[in-house]
N, C-alpha and C positions, 0 to 999 in steps of 0.2 A: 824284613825280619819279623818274626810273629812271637814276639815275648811281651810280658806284662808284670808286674808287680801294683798290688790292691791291694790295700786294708778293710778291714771290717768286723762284725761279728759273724760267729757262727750263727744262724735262726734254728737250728733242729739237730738235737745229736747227729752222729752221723752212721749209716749205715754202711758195715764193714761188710765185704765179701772177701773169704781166703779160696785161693788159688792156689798148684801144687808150689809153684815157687817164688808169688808175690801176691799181695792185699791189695784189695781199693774200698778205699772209702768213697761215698757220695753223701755233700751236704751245701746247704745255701749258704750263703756269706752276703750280708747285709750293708751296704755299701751308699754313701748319704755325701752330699756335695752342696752347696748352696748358692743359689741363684741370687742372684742382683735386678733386678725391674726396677729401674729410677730408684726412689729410696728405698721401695721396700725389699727385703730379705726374704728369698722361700728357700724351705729346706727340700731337695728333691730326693729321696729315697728309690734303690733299686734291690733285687733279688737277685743274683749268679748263681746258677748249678755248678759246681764241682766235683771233680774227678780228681782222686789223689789216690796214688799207687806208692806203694812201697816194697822192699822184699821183704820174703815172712820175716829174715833177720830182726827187723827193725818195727815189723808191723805192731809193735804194743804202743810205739807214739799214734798212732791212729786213735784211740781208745781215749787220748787227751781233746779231740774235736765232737766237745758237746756243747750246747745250747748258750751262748752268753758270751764265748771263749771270745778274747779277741786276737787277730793273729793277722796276718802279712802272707798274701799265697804269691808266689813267683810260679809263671808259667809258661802257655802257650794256649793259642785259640786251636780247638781242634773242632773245625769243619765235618757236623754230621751229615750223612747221605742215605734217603730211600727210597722206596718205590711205592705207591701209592696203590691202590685197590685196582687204579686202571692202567697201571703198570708203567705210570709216567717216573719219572727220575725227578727227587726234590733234594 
């Protein structure tokens, strides 16, 4: 199964693209866990790119993922694929 649900902040408004009959937004979501070493505590910070679509219907909640926001994204991992200058498959 390839599902996930994460919390975090938004780090950067997010930038909306409209389509003739759905929206994507694309934005990071700041995501922080904490490590244990014997006594001591570290806090380990990461960055996620997302992808969030919606139909134009509804595309005005997109407009609410700006900077600071905090929010819960449910999803899936989608596997990207290209081909390099020397035509290899990554």
């Amino acid at each position: 199964m390839n599902n996930f649900q994460i919390s975090g902040f938004v780090v950067n408004n997010a930038t909306i693209n409209q389509f003739v009959t759905s929206s994507v937004a694309r934005f990071g979501i700041s995501v922080r866990r904490t490590e244990k070493i014997g006594d001591t505590e570290k806090k380990v910070s990461a960055i996620l790119n997302i992808e969030a679509w919606k139909s134009n219907e509804n595309a005005a909640d997109l407009n609410l993922l700006t900077k600071g926001t905090r929010l819960t994204v449910e999803g899936y991992f989608k596997p990207e694929e290209w081909t390099d200058k020397e035509n290899v498959n990554h």
